[in-house]
C-alpha positions as CSV (number, residue, x, y, z in Angstrom):
1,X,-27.7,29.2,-31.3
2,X,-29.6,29.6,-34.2
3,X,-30.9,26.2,-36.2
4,X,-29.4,25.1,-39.4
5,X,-31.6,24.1,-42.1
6,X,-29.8,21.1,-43.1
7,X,-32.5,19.7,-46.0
8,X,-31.6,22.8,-48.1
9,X,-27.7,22.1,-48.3
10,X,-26.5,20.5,-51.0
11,X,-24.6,17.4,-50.6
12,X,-20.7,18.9,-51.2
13,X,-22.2,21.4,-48.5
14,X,-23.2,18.7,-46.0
15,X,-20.0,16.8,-46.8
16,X,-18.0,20.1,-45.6
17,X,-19.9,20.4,-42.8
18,X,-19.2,16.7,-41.5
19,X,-15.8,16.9,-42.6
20,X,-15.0,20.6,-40.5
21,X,-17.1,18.6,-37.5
22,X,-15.1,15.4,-37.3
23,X,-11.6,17.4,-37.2
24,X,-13.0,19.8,-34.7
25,X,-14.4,16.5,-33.0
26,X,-10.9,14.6,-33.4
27,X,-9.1,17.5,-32.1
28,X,-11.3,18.1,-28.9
29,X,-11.2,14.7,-28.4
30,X,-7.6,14.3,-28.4
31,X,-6.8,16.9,-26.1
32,X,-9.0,15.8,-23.6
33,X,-7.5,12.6,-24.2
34,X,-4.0,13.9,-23.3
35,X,-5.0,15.8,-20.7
36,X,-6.6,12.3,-19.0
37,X,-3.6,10.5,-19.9
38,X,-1.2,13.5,-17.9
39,X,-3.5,13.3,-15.1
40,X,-3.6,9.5,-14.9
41,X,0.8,9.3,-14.7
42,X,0.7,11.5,-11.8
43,X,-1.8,9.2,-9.8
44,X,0.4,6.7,-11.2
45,X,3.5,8.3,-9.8
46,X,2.1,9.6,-6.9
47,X,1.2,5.9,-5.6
48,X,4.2,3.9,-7.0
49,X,6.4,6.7,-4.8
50,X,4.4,5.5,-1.6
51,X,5.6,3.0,0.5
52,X,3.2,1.3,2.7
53,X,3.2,2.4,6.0
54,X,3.8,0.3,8.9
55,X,2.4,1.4,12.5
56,X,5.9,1.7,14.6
57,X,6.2,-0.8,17.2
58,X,8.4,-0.8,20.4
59,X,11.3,-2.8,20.8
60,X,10.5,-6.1,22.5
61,X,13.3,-7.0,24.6
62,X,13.8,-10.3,26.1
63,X,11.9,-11.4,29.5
64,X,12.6,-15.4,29.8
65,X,15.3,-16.9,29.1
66,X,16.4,-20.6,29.1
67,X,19.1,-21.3,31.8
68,X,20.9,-24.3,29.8
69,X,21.8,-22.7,26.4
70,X,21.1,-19.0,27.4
71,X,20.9,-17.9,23.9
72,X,17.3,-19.0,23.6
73,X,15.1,-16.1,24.8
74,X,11.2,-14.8,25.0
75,X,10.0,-12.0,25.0
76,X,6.3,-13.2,26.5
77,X,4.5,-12.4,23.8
78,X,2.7,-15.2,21.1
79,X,2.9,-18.9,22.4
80,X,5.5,-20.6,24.3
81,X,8.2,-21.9,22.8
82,X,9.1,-25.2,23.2
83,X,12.0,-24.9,25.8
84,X,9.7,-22.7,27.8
85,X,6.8,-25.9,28.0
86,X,9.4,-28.2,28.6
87,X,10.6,-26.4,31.8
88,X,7.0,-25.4,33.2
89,X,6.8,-29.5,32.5
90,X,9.7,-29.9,34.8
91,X,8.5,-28.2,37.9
92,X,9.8,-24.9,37.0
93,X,8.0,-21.4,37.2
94,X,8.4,-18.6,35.0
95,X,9.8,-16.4,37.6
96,X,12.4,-18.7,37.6
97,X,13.2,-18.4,33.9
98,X,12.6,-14.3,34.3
99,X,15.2,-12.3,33.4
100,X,16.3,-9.6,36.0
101,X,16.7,-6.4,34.6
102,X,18.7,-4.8,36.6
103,X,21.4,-7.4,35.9
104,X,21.0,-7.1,32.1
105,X,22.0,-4.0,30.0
106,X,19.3,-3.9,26.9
């Protein structure tokens, strides 16, 4: 590249010269502007299409269950529920509140 001489120029010349820069400048900078711009939509749309995935968990069927109203049910997992205390308070075991699987269809 050679080196321009910019003190000999007249002004009209220099004027020219800043005014052919600025448009070059403008138009460079707007397409890399647009081409940012494209790129940031299809992050955009590439994440708002995700879903968050969830790790896939077995079904948890029923182990206890509570011999007055035998719609209440555990599973075993997490803390007792209250009918469950309440029993073990009793007396009772919690074999006795197991439910047999081979009498059950799940």
């Amino acid at each position: 590249m050679t080196k321009i001489n910019w003190n000999s120029n007249s002004i009209e010349e220099l004027w020219a010269a800043h005014e052919e820069i600025a448009s070059i400048l403008t138009a460079k900078m707007e397409a890399e502007k647009l081409k940012l711009e494209n790129r940031l939509d299809q992050i955009e749309k590439r994440n708002s299409n995700r879903k968050p995935e969830r790790r896939p968990y077995p079904k948890v069927y029923p182990r206890f269950r509570n011999p007055d109203p035998p719609h209440q049910t555990w599973s075993g997992r997490g803390l007792q529920p209250g009918w469950v205390r309440t029993l073990l308070a009793r007396g009772k075991s919690l074999d006795d509140l197991r439910i047999d699987p081979s009498a059950e269809e799940q």
